[in-house]
py3Dmol code that shows the C-alpha trace and the ligand (Angstrom):
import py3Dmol

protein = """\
ATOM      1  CA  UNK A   1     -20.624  -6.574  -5.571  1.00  0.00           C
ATOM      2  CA  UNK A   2     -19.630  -3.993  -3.114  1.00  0.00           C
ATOM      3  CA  UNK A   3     -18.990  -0.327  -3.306  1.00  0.00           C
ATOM      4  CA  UNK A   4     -16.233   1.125  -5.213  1.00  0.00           C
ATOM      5  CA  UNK A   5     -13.586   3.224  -3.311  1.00  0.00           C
ATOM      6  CA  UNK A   6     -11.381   3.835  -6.066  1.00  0.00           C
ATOM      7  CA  UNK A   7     -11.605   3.367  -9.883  1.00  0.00           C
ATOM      8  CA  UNK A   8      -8.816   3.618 -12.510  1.00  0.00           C
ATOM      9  CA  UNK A   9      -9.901   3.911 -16.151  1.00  0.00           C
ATOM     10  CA  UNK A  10      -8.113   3.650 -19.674  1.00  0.00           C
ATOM     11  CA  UNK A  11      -5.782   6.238 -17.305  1.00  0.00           C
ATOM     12  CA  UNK A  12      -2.336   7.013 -19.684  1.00  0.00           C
ATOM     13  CA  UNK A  13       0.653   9.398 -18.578  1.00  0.00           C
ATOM     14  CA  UNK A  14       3.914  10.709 -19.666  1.00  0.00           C
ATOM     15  CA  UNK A  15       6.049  13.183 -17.735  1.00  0.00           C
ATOM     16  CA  UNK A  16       6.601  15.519 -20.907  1.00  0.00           C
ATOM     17  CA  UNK A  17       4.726  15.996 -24.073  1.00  0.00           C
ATOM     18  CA  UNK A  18       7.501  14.524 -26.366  1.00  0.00           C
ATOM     19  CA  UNK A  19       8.390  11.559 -24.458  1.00  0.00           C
ATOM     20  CA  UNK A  20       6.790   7.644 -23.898  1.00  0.00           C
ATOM     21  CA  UNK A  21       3.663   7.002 -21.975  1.00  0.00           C
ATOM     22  CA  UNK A  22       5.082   5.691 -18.782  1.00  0.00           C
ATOM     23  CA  UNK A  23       1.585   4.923 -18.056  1.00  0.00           C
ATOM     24  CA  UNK A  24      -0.561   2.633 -21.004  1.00  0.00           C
ATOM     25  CA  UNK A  25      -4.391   2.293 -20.678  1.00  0.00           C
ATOM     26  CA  UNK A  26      -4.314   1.513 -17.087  1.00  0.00           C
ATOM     27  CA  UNK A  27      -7.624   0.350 -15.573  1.00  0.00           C
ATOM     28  CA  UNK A  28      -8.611  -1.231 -12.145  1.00  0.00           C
ATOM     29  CA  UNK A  29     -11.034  -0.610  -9.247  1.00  0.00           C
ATOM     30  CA  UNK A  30     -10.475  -0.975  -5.557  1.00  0.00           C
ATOM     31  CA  UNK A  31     -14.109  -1.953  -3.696  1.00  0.00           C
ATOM     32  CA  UNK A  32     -14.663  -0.656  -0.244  1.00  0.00           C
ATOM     33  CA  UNK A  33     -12.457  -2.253   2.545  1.00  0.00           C
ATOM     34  CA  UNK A  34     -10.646  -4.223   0.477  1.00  0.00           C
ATOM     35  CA  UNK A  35      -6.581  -4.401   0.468  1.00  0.00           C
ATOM     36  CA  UNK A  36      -5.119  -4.455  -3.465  1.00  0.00           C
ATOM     37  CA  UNK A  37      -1.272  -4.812  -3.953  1.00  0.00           C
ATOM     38  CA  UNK A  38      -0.073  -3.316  -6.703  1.00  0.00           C
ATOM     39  CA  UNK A  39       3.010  -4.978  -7.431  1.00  0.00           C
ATOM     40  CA  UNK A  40       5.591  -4.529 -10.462  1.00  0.00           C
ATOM     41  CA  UNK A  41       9.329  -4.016 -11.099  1.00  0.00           C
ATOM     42  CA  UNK A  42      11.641  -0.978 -11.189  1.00  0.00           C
ATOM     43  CA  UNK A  43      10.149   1.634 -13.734  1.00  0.00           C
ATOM     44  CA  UNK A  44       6.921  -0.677 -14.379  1.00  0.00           C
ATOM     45  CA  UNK A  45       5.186   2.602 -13.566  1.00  0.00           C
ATOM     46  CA  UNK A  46       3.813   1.603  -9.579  1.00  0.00           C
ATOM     47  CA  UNK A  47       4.811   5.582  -8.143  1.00  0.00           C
ATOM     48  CA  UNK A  48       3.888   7.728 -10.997  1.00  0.00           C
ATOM     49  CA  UNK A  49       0.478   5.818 -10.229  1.00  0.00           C
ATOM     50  CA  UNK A  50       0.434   6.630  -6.672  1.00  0.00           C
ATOM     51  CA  UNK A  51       1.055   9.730  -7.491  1.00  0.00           C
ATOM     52  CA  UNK A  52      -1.891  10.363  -9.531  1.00  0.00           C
ATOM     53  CA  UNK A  53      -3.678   9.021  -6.908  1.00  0.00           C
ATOM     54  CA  UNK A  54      -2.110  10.894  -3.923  1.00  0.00           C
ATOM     55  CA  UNK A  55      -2.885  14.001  -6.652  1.00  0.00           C
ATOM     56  CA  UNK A  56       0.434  15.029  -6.813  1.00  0.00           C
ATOM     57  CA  UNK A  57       0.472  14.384 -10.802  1.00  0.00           C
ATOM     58  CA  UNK A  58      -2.782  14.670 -13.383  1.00  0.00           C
ATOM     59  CA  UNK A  59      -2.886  12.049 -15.642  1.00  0.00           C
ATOM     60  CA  UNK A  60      -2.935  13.061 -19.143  1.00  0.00           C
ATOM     61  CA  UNK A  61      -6.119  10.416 -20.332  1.00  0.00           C
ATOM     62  CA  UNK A  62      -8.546   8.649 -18.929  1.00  0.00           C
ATOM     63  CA  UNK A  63     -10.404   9.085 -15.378  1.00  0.00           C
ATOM     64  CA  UNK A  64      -9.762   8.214 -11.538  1.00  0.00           C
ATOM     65  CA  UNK A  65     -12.659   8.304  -9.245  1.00  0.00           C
ATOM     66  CA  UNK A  66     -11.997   8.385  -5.545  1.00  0.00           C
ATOM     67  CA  UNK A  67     -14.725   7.658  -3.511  1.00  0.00           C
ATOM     68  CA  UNK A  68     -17.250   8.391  -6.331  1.00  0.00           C
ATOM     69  CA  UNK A  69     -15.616  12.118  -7.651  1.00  0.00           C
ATOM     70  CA  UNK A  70     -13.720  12.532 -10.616  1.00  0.00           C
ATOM     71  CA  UNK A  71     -10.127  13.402 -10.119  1.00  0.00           C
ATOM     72  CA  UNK A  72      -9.686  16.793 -11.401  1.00  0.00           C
ATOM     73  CA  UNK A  73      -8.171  20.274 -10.586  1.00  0.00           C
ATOM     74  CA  UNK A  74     -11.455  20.987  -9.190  1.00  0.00           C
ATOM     75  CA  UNK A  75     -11.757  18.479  -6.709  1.00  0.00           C
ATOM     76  CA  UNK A  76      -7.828  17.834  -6.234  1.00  0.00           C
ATOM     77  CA  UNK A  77      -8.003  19.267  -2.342  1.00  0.00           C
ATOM     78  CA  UNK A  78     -11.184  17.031  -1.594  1.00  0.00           C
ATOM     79  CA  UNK A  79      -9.628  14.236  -2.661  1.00  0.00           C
ATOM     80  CA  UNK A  80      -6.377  14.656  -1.396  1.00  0.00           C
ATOM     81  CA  UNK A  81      -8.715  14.256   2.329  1.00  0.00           C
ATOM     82  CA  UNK A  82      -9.832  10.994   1.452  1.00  0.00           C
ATOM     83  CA  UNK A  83      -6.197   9.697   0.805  1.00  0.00           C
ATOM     84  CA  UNK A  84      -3.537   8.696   3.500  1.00  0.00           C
ATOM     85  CA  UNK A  85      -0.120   8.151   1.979  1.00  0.00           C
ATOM     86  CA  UNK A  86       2.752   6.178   3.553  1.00  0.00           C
ATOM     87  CA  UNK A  87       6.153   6.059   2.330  1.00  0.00           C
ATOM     88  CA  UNK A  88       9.816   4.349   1.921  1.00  0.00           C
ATOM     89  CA  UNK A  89      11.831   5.969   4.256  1.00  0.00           C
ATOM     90  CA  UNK A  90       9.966   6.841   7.765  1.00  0.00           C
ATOM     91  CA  UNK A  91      12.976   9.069   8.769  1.00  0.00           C
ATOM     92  CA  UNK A  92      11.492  11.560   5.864  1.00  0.00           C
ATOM     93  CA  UNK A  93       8.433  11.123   7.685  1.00  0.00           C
ATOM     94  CA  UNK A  94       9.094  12.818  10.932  1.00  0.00           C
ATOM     95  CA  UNK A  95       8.357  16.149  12.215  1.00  0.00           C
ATOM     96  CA  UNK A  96       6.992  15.920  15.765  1.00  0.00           C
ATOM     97  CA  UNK A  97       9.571  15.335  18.971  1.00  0.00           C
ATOM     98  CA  UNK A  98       7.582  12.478  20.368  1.00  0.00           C
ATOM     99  CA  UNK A  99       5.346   9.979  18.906  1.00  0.00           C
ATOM    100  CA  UNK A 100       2.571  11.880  20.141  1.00  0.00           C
ATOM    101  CA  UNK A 101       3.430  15.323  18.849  1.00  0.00           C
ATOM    102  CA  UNK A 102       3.937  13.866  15.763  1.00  0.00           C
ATOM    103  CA  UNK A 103       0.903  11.902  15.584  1.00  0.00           C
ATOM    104  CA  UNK A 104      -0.722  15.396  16.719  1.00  0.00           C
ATOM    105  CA  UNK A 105       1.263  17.233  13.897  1.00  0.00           C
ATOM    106  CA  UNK A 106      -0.891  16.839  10.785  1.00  0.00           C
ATOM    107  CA  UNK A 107      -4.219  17.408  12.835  1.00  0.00           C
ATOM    108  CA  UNK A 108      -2.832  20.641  14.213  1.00  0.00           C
ATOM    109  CA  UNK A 109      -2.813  21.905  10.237  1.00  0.00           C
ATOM    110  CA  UNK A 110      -5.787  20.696   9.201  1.00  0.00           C
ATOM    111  CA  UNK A 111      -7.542  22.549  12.548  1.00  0.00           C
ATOM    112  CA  UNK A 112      -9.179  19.317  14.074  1.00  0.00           C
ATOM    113  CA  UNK A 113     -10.419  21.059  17.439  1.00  0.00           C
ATOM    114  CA  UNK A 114      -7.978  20.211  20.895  1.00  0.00           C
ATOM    115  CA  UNK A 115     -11.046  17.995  21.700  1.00  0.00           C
ATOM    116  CA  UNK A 116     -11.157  15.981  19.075  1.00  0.00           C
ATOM    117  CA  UNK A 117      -7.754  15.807  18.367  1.00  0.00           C
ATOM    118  CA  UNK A 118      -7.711  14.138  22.363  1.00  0.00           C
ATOM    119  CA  UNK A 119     -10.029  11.525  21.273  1.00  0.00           C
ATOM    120  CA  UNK A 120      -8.158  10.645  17.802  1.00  0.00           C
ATOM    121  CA  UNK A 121      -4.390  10.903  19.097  1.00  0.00           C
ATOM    122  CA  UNK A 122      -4.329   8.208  21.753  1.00  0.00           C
ATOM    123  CA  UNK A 123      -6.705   5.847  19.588  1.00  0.00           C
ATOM    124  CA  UNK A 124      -4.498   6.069  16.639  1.00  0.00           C
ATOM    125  CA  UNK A 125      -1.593   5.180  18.501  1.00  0.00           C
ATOM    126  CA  UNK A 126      -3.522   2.576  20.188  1.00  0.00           C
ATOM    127  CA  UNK A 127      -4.088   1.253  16.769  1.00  0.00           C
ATOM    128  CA  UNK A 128      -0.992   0.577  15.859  1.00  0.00           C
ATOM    129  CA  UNK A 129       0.392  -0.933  19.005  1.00  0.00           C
ATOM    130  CA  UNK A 130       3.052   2.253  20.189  1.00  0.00           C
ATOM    131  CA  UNK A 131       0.822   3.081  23.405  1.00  0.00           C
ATOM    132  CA  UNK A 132       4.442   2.411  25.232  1.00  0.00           C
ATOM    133  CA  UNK A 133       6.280   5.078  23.549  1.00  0.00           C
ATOM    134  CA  UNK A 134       4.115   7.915  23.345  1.00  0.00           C
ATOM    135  CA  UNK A 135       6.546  10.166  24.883  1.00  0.00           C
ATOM    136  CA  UNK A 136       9.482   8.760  22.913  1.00  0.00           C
ATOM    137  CA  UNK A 137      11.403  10.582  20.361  1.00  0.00           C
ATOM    138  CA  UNK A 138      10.778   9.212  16.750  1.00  0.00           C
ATOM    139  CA  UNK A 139      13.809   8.461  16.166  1.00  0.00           C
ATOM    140  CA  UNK A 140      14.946   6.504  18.386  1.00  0.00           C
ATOM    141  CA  UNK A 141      12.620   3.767  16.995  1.00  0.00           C
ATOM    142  CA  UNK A 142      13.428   0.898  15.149  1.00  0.00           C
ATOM    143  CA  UNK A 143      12.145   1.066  11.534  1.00  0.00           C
ATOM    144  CA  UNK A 144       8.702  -1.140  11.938  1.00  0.00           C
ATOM    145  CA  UNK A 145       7.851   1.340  15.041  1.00  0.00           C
ATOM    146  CA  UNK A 146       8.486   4.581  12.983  1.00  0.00           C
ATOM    147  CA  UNK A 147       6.649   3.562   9.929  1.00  0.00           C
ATOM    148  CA  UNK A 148       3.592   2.497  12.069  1.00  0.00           C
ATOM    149  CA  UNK A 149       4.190   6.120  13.738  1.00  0.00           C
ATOM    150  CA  UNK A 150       3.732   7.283  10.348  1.00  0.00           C
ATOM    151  CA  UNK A 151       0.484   5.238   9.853  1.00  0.00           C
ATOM    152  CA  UNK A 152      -0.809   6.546  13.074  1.00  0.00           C
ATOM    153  CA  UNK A 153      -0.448  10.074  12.184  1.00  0.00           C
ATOM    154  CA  UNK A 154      -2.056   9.067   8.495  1.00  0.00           C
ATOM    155  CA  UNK A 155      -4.629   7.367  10.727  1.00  0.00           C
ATOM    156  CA  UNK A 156      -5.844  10.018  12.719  1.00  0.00           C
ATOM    157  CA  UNK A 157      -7.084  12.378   9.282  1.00  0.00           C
ATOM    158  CA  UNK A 158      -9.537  10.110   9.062  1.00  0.00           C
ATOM    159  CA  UNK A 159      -8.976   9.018   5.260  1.00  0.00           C
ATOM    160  CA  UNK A 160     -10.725   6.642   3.724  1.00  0.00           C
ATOM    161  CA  UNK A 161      -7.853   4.935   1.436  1.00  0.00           C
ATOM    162  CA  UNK A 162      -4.613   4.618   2.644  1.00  0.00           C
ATOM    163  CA  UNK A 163      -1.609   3.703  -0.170  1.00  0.00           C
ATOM    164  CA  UNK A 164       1.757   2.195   1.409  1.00  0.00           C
ATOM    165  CA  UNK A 165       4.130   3.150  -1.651  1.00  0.00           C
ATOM    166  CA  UNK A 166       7.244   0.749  -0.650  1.00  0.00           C
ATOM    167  CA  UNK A 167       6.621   1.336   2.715  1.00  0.00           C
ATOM    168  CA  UNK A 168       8.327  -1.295   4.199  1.00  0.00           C
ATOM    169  CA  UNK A 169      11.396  -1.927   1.297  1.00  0.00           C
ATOM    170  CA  UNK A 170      13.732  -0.145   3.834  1.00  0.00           C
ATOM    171  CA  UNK A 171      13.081  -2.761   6.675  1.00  0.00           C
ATOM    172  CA  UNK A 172      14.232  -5.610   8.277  1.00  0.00           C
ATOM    173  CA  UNK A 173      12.708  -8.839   8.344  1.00  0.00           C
ATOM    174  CA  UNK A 174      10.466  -8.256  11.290  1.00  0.00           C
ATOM    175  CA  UNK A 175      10.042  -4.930  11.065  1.00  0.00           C
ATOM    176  CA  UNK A 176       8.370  -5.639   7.616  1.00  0.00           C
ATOM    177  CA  UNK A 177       6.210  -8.034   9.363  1.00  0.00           C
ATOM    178  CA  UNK A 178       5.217  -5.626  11.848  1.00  0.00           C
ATOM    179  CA  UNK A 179       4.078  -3.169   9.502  1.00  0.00           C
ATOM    180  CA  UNK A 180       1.796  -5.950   7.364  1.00  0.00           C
ATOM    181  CA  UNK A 181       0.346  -6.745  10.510  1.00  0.00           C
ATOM    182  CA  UNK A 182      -0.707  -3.673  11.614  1.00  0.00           C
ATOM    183  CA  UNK A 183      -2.045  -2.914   7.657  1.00  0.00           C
ATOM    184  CA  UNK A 184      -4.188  -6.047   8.282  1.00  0.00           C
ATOM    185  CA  UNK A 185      -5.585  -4.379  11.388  1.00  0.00           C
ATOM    186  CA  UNK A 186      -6.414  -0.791   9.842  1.00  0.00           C
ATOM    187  CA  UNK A 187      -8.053  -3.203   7.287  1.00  0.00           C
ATOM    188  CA  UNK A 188     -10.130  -5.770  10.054  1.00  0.00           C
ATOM    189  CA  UNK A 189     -10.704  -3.069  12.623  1.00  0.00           C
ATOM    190  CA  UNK A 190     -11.641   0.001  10.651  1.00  0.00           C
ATOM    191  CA  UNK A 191     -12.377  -1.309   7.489  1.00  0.00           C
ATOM    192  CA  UNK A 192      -9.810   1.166   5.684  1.00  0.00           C
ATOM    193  CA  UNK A 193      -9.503   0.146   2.354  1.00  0.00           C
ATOM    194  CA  UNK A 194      -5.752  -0.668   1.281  1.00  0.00           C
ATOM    195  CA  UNK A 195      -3.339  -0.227  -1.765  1.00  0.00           C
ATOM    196  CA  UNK A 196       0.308  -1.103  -1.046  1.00  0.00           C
ATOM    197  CA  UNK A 197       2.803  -0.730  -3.767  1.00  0.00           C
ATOM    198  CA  UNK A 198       5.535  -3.001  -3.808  1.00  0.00           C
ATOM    199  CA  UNK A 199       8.418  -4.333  -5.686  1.00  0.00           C
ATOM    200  CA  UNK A 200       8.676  -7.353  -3.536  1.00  0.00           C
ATOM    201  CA  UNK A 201       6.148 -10.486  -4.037  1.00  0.00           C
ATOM    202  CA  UNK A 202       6.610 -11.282  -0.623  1.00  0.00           C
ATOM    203  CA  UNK A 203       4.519  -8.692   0.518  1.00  0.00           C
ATOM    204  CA  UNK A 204       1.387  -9.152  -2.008  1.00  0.00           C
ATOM    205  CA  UNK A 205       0.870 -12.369   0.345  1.00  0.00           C
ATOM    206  CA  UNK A 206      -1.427 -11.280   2.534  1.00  0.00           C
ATOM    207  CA  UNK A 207      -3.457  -8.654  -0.047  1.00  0.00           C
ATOM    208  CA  UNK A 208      -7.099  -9.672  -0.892  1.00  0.00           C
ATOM    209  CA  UNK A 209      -6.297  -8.899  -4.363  1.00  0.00           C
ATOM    210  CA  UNK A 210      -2.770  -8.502  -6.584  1.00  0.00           C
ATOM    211  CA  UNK A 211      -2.436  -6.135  -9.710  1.00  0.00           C
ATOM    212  CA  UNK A 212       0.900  -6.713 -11.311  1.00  0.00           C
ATOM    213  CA  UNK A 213       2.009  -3.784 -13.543  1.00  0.00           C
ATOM    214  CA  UNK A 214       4.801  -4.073 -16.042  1.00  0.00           C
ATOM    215  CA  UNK A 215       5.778  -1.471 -19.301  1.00  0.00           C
ATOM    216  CA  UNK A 216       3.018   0.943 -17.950  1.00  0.00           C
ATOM    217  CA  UNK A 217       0.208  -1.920 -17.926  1.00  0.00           C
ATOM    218  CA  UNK A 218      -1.525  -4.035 -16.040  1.00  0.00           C
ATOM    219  CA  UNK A 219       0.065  -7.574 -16.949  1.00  0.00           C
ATOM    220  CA  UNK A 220      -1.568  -9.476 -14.494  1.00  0.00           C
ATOM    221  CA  UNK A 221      -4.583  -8.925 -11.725  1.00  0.00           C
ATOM    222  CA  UNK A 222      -6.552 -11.621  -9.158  1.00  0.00           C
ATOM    223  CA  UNK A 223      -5.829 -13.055  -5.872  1.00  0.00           C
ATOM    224  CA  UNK A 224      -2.539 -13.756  -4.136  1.00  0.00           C
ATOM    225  CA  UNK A 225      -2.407 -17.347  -4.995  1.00  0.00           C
ATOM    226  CA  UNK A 226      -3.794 -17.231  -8.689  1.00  0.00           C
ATOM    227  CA  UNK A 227      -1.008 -14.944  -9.443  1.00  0.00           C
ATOM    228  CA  UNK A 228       1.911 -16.522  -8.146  1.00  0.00           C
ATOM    229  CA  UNK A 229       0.030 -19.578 -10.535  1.00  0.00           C
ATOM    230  CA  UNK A 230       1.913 -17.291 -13.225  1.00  0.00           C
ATOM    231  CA  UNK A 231       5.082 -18.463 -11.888  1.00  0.00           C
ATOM    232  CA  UNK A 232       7.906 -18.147 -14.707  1.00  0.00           C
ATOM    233  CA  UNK A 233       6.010 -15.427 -16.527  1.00  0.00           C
ATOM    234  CA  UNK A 234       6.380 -13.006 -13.537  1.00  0.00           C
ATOM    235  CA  UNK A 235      10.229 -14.062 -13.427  1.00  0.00           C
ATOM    236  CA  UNK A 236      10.117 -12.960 -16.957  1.00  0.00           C
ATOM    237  CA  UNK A 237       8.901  -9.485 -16.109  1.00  0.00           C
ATOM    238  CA  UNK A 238      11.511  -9.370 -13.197  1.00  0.00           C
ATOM    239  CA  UNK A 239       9.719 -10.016 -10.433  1.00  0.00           C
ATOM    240  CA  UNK A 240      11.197 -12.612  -7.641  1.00  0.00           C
ATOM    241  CA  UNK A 241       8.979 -15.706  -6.774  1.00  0.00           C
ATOM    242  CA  UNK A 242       8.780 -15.997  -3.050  1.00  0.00           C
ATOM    243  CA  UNK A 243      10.911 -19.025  -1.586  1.00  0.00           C
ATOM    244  CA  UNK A 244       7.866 -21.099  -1.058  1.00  0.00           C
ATOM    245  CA  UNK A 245       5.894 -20.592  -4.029  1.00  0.00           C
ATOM    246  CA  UNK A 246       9.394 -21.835  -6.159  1.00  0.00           C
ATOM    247  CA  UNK A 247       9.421 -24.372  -3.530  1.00  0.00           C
ATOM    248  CA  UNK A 248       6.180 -25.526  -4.769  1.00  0.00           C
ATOM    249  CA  UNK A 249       6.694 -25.162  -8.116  1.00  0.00           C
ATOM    250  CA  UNK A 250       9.566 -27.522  -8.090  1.00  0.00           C
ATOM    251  CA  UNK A 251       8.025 -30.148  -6.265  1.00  0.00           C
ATOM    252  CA  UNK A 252       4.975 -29.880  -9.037  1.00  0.00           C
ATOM    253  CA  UNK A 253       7.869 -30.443 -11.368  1.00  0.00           C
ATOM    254  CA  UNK A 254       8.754 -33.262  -9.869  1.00  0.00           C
ATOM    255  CA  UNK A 255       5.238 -34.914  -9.435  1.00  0.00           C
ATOM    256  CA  UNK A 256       4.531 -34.323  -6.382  1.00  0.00           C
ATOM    257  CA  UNK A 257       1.185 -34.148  -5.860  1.00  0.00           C
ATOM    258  CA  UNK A 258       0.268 -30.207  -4.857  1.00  0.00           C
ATOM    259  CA  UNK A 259      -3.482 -31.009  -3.422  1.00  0.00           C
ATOM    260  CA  UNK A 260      -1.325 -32.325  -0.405  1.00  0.00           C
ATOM    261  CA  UNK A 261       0.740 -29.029  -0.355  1.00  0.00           C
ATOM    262  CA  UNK A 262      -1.463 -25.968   0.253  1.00  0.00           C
ATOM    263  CA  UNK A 263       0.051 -23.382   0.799  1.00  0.00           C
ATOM    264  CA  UNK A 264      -1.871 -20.703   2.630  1.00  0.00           C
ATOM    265  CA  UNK A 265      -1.025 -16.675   2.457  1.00  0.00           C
ATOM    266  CA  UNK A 266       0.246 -17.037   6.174  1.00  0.00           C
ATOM    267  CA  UNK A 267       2.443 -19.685   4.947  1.00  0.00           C
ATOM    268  CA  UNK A 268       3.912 -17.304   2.373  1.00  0.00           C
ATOM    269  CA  UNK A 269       4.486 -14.303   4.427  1.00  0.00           C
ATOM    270  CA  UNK A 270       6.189 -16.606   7.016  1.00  0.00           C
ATOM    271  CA  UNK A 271       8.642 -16.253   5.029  1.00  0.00           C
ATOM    272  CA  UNK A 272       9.561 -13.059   5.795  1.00  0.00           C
ATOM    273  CA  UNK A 273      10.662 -13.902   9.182  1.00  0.00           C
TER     274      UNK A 273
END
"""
ligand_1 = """\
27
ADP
P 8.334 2.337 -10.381
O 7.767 3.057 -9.216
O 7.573 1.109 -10.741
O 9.801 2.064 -10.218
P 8.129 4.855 -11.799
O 6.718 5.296 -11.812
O 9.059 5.488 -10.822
O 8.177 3.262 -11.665
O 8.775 5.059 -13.245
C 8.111 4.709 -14.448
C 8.867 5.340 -15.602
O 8.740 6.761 -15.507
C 10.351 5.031 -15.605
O 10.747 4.827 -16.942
C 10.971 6.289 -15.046
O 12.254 6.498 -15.577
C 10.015 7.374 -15.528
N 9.986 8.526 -14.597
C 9.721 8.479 -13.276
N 9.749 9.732 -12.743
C 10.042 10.580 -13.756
C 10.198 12.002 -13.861
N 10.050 12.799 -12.797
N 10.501 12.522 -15.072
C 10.632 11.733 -16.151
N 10.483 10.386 -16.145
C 10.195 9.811 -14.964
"""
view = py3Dmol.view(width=600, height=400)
view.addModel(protein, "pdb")
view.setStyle({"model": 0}, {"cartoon": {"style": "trace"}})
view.addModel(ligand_1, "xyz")
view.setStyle({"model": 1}, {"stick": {}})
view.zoomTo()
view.show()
């Protein structure tokens, strides 16, 4: 088996002493290069989890390893190195007046040398496919271009993880499919590995592996297609199927025989065109 990048264990949390675990025993690992989607409902628990692991909150119990070191007070600023985070809205994101100054932004404050920072800045942005509007203002992008903006300037740090919390949920269609695209590159090309948080099983498609949280838990975990096998269940928990997969399930229903319908994760994301 391969190396671990990230490891979750038994971890519980509550926001104050006197109120519910919002977190329950959660445990999972993320291996080296791999892309996990953590997907789950409203309030199943998916960003006070990225926020442990972004260190912004401590859990309460249990243990998070990031690249082999414990999670702790200690080692909170180390960590926080080896984590790039993306987020919802990539107008929050902003701060530089081109692409390029903003790519340059969060290098600048972490005093990467003007020489290095050459070499990293135009390779980041090459990355994601904006070498056209280097000189553009921000925001005057559509939404796919600023959010892969944003994953250029995560980029160039150099982390090892980087977590997408509902980083495409404010984006059209294409725009969504832009930004999975480019994830899948980060992943092929630099063997980054991935967590994406999402609310949308549309978008655990093309992950190598799917945790589905609900209550604080982990209800579900395996690949793509063995969890949208739980069909009904994850309706249950309030989680949409994607067209296709219902598609599929209602032409089981009717006897149609599935060995002749594969569906493959390209088929599924498709849908998001
Ligand atoms: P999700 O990202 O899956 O929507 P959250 O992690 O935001 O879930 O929320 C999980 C639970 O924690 C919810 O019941 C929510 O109300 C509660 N919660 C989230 N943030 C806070 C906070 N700052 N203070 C108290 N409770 C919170």
């Amino acid at each position: 088996m391969s190396e671990k990048a990230l490891s979750v264990k038994e971890l519980s949390f509550r926001y104050q002493e006197d109120s519910p675990y919002v977190l329950n025993g959660v445990s999972f690992d993320v291996y080296k290069g791999e892309w996990l989607a953590i997907a789950g409902h409203n309030g199943s628990g998916k960003s006070t989890l990225a926020k442990i692991l972004n260190g912004l909150l401590l859990p309460a119990h249990g243990e998070v390893s990031i690249q082999g070191k414990h999670l702790s007070e200690e080692t909170i600023w180390d960590i926080r190195k080896e984590i790039g985070m993306v987020f919802q809205n990539p107008d929050n994101q902003f701060v530089g007046s081109t692409v390029q100054d903003d790519v340059a932004f969060g290098l600048e404050n972490n005093g990467v040398s003007v020489e290095e920072m050459r070499q990293r800045i135009p390779e980041a942005i090459k990355l994601v496919n904006m070498e056209e509007f280097i000189e553009q203002e921000p925001h005057h992008l559509s939404g796919g271009q600023k959010q892969r903006v944003a994953i250029a300037g995560i980029i160039a740090a150099q982390p090892s993880i980087i977590v997408l919390d509902e980083a495409t949920s404010m984006l059209d269609p294409s725009g969504r499919m832009e930004v999975l695209q480019t994830v899948r590159k980060l992943q092929e090309d630099k063997k980054i590995t991935i967590i994406s948080i999402t609310h949308d099983l549309n978008e655990v498609a093309m992950a190598d592996r799917v945790i589905v949280m609900n209550g604080g838990r982990v209800f579900a975990e395996g690949t793509p297609e063995e969890v949208f096998q739980l069909g009904p269940k994850l309706s249950d928990i309030g989680l949409d199927l994607p067209f296709a997969v219902k598609l599929s399930e209602t032409l089981k229903n009717k006897g149609i025989a599935m060995s002749k319908i594969h569906l493959t994760n390209e088929d599924l994301v498709d849908e998001l065109w």
